[in-house]
C-alpha positions in Angstrom: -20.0 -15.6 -32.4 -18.7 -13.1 -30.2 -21.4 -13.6 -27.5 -21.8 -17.5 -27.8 -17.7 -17.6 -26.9 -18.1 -15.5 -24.1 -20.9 -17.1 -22.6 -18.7 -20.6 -23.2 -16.3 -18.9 -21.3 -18.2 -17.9 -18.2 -20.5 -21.0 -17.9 -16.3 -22.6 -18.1 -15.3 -20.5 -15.3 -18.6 -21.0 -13.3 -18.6 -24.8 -13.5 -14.6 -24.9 -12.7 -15.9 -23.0 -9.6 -18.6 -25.1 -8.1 -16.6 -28.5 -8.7 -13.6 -27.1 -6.8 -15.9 -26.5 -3.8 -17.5 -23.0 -2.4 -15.2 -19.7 -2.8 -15.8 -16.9 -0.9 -17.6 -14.2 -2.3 -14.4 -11.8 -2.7 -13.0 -14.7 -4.9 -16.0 -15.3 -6.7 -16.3 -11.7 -7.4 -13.0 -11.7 -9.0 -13.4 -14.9 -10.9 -16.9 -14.0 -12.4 -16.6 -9.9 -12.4 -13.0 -10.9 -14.7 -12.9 -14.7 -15.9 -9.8 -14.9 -14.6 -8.9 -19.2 -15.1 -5.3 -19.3 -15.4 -5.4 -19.4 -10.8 -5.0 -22.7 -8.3 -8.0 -22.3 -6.2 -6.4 -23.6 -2.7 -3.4 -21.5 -3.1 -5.8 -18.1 -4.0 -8.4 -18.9 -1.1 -4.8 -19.5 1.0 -4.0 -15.9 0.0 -7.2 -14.6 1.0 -7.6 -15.8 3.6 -4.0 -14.0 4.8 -5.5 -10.9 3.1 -8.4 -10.9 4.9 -5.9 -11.2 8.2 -3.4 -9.0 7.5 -4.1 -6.4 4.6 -7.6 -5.5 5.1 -7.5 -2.9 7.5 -5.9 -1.0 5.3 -7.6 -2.9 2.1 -11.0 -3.0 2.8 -12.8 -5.9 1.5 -16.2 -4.5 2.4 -18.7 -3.3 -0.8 -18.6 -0.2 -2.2 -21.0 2.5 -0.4 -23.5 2.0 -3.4 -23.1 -1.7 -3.3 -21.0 -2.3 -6.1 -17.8 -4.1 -5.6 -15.0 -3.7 -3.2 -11.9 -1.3 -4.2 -9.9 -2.9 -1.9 -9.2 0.6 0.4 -10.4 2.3 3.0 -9.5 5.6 1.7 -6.8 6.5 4.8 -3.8 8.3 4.5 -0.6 6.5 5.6 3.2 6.5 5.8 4.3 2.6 5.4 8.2 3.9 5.4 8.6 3.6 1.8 12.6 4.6 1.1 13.5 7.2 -1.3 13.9 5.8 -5.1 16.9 6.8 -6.0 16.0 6.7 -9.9 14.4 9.6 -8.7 17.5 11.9 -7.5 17.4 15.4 -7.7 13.9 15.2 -6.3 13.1 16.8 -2.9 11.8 14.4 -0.3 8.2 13.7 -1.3 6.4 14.8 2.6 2.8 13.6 1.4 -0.7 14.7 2.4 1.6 17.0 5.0 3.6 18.2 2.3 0.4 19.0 0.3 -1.5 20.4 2.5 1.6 22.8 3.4 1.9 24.1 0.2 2.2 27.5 -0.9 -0.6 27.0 -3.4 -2.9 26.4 -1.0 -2.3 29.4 0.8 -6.3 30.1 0.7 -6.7 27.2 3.4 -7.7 28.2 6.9 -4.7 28.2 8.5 -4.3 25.0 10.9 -0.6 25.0 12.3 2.7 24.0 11.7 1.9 21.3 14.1 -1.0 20.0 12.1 0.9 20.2 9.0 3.7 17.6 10.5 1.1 15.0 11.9 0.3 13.7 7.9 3.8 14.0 6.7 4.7 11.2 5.1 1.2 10.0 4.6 0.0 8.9 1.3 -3.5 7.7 0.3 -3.9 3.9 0.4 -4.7 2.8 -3.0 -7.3 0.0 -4.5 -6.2 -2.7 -5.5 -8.2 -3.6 -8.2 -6.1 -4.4 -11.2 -2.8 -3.8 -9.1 -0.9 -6.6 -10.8 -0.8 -4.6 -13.7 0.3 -0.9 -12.6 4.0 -1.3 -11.7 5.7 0.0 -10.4 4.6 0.2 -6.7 4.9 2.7 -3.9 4.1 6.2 -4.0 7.2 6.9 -5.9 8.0 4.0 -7.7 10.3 2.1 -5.7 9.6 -1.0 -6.3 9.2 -2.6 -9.5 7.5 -5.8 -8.5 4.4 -6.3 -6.5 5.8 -9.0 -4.6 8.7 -6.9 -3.5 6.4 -4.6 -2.6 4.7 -6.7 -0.1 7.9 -8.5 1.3 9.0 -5.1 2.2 6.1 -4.2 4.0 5.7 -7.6 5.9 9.9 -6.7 6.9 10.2 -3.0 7.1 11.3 -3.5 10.8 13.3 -6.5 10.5 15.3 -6.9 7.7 18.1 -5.1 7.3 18.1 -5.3 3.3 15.5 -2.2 3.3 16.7 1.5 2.9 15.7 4.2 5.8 11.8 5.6 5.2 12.0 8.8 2.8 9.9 10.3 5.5 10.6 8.7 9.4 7.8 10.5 11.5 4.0 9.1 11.9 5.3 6.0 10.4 2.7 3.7 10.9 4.4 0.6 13.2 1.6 -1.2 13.9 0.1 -3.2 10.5 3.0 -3.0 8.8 6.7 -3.6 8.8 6.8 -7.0 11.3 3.6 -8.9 10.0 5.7 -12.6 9.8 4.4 -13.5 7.1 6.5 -16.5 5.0 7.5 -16.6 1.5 5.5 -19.4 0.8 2.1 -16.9 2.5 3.5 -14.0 0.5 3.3 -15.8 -3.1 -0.3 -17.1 -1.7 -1.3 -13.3 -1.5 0.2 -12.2 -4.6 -1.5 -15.2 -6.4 -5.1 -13.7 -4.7 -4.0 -10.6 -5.8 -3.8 -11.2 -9.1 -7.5 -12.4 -9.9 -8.4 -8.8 -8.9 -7.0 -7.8 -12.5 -9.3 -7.4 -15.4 -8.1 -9.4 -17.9 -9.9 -7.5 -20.4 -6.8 -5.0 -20.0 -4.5 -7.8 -21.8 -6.2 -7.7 -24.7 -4.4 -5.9 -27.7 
């Protein structure tokens, strides 16, 4: 019974698909890869396409080196300004891959500068974002507890005057985040793409 109600369900989501018209084959991987149907197909392939424009230098949308899907990163290190949480306090400023790498406990590693160390503080590996609508909070510290807030902050880092100073200031990266001009009505389109990368296998009890 199992198997004929999962089959009902795909043929559902795979007929929904072709009478709405051709998806691209990012959206069709997350529609048939995770039967996601609660979504409204102009608004997703709205936030893709603003994905694709804005996010996916970051978020790579390319398939996996063995050919399976995309994680949505390109596996960089980056500092997006993120400010210190201050649910956090007590902690000492969180420097990143420089930080890391700086560490006493990894004394053992050829010894590349002072210099070297400083060029990555601040950086922090870019994530995927496969199932990202469902692992708040967001930011390498928690910072913010909704993914929407999370993405107006990096399309206004620069602009807005509502965001705290960067817990780390230097190699902040300035130039794909922090002034993309995105509006509120683009930035629920993206959040609504970015949602049928969830597996909605995870809801189930």
């Amino acid at each position: 019974m199992r198997i004929i109600l999962l089959v009902l369900v795909f043929s559902l989501s795979l007929a929904t698909m072709i009478l709405a018209g051709p998806l691209s084959n990012i959206e069709q991987l997350g529609k048939i890869m995770y039967q996601d149907l609660d979504f409204s197909f102009n608004r997703t392939q709205s936030g893709e396409a603003l994905f694709t424009t804005h996010c996916s230098k970051c978020h790579a949308v390319s398939a996996y080196p063995d050919g399976g899907p995309p994680l949505f990163t390109s596996y960089a290190y980056e500092n997006i300004g993120l400010p210190a949480n201050p649910l956090l306090s007590g902690n000492p400023v969180d420097y990143g891959l420089g930080g890391f790498l700086e560490a006493d406990f990894n004394s053992d590693l050829p010894l590349i500068g002072d210099a070297m160390y400083a060029a990555h503080y601040g950086k922090f590996k870019i994530p995927t974002l496969r199932n990202i609508a469902l692992t708040p909070p967001y930011g390498h510290n928690g910072y913010f507890p909704e993914l929407r807030e999370m993405i107006r902050f990096l399309n206004s880092r620069d602009v807005s005057p509502e965001w705290p100073a960067p817990e780390v200031w230097t190699n902040l990266n300035t130039i794909d985040v922090g002034d993309m001009g995105l509006t509120d009505a683009q930035i629920d389109d993206i959040v609504q793409f970015l949602h049928t990368l969830s597996d909605r296998r995870l809801n189930r009890p």
